[in-house]
C-alpha positions in Angstrom: -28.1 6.8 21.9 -31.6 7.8 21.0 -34.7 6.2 22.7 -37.9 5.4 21.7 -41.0 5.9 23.0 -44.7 4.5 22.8 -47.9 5.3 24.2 -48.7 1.8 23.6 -48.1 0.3 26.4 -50.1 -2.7 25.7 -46.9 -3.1 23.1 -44.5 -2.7 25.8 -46.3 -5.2 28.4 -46.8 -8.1 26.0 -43.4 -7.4 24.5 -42.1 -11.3 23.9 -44.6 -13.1 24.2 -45.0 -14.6 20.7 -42.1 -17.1 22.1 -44.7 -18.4 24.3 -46.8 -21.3 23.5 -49.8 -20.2 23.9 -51.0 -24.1 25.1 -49.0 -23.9 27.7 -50.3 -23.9 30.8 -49.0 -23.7 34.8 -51.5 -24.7 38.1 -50.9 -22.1 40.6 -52.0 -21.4 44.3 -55.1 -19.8 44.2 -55.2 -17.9 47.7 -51.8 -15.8 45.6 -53.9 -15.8 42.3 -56.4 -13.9 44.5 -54.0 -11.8 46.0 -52.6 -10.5 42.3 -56.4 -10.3 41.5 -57.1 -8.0 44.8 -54.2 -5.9 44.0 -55.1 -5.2 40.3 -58.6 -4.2 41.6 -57.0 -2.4 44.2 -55.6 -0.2 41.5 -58.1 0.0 39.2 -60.8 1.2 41.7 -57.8 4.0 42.5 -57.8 4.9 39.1 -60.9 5.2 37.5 -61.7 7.8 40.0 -59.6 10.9 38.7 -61.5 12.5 42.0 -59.0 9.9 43.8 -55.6 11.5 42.8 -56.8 15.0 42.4 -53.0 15.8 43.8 -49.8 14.4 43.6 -50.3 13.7 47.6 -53.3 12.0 47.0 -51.0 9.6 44.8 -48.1 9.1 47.1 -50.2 8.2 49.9 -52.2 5.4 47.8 -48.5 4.3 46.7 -46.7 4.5 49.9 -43.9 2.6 49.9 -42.5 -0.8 50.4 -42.3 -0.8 53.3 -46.1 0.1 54.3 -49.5 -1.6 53.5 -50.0 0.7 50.9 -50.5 0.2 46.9 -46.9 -0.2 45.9 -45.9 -2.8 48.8 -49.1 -5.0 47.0 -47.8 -4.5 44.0 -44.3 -5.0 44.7 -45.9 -8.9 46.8 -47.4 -9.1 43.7 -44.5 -9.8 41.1 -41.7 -10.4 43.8 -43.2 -12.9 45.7 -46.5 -14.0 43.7 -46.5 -14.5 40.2 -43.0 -15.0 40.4 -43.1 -18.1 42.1 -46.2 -19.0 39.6 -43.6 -18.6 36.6 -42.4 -22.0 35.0 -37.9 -21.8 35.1 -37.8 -21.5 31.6 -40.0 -18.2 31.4 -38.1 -16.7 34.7 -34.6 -17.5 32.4 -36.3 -15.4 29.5 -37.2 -12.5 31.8 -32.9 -13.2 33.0 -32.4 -13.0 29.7 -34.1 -9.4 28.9 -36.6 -11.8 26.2 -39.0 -10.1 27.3 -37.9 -6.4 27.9 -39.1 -4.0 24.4 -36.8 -1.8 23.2 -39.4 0.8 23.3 -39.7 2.7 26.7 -43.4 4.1 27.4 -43.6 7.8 27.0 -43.7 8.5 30.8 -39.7 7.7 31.0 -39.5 10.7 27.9 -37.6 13.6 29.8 -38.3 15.6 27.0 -41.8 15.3 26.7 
């Protein structure tokens, strides 16, 4: 079967979502709001310093792992136990579902690239 791939990834992210109303609103806990928020800054200020990740070790160690207090255990709090719990039943059965997964996989999964 052949795969396609974007650069978009914008495209891939917000795959879906026109089956959202876009009135439609949830009331979440703002101390794990802030947390997402923290994390996402986290990651930006890593990486809109290419001077940050001038190797691939400079990577792994902002990533760790899941078990560490590194980037990818925030991340990984993040969706798993944040925003999850922020997602209205109906939009958790859509991500069940695969709704919300595009059939386009971003270029970085392209072994042939």
């Amino acid at each position: 079967m052949s795969r396609e791939y974007t650069e978009n990834l914008e495209e891939i992210a917000t795959y879906g979502f026109e089956s959202i109303d876009p009135d439609e609103t949830v009331e979440v806990n703002l101390k794990d709001l802030m947390y997402v928020f923290s994390t996402l800054q986290e990651y930006q200020r890593f990486l809109h310093q290419p001077l940050h990740y001038k190797t691939l070790e400079d990577v792994h160690r902002f990533l760790g792992s899941v078990s560490g207090n590194a980037g990818f255990k925030l991340l990984h709090t993040s969706i798993h136990e944040k925003i999850q719990s922020m997602m209205p039943e109906h939009i958790n059965d859509k991500f069940d579902n695969g709704d919300f997964d595009s059939p386009k996989l971003p270029f970085y999964c392209n072994d042939n690239r």
